[in-house]
C-alpha positions in Angstrom: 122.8 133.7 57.1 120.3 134.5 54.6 121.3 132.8 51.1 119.8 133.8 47.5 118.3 130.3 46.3 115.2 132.2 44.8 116.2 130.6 41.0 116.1 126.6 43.0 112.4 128.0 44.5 111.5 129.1 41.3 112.5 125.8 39.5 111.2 123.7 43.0 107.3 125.5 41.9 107.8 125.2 38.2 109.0 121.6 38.7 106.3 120.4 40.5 103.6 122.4 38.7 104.7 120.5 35.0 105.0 117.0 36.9 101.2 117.8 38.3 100.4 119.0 34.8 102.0 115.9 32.5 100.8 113.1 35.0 96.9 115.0 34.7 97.3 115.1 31.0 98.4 111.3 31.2 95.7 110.3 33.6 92.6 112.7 31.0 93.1 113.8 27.9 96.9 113.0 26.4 96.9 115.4 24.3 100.1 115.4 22.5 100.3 119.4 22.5 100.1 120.1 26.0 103.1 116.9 26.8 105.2 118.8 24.1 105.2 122.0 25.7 105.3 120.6 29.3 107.6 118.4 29.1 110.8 120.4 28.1 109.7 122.9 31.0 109.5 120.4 33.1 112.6 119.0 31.7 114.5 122.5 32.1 113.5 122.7 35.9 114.8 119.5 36.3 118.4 120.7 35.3 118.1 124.4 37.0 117.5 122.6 40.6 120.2 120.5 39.8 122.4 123.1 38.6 121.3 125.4 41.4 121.8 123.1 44.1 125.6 122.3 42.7 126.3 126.0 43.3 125.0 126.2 47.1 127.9 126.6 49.4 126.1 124.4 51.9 125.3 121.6 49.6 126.0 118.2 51.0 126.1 114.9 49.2 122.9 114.3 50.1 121.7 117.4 48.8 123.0 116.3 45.7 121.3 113.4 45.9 118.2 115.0 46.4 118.1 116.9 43.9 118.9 114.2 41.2 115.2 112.6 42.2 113.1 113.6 39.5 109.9 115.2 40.4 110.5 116.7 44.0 114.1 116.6 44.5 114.4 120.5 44.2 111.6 120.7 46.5 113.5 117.6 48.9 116.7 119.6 48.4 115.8 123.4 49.2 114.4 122.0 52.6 117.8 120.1 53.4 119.6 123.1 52.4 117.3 125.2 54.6 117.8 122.8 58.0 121.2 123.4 57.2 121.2 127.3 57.4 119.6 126.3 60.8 121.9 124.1 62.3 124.8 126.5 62.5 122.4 129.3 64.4 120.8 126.8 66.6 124.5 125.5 68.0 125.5 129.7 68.0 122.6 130.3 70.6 123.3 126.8 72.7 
């Protein structure tokens, strides 16, 4: 079963891309400009994978969970949700 969770992979990328982004601005320059537009994207990725991830008919609790870690939990989550599309068909064909 084939679900649409293209706005969590969207957030998963953009999540991870602004994480990689602020931490490299922390790490060279700091420049205050490119933290102040980075962060709220980052920020706003944050809460779509969360948001996205509450409305998944095949969330779990630790799914949840996953996606609460800041960072990589959409990424963590869209691969539990993705086993989980995989465990029904695997048990179908047994």
């Amino acid at each position: 079963m084939d679900r649409n969770r293209t706005p969590l992979k969207i957030a998963a990328v953009v999540e991870l891309v602004s994480l990689a982004v602020l931490l490299i601005n922390l790490a060279t320059l700091h420049h205050p400009a490119i933290a102040s537009l980075t962060g709220p994207i980052h920020g706003c990725a944050y809460l779509v994978a969360i948001v996205s991830v509450l409305r998944d008919p095949m969330k779990r609790g630790t799914t949840i969970a996953l996606a609460l870690v800041p960072g990589a939990g959409a990424t963590l989550a869209l691969r539990q949700l993705a086993s989980a599309n995989e465990e029904p068909a695997a048990a179908a064909r047994a």
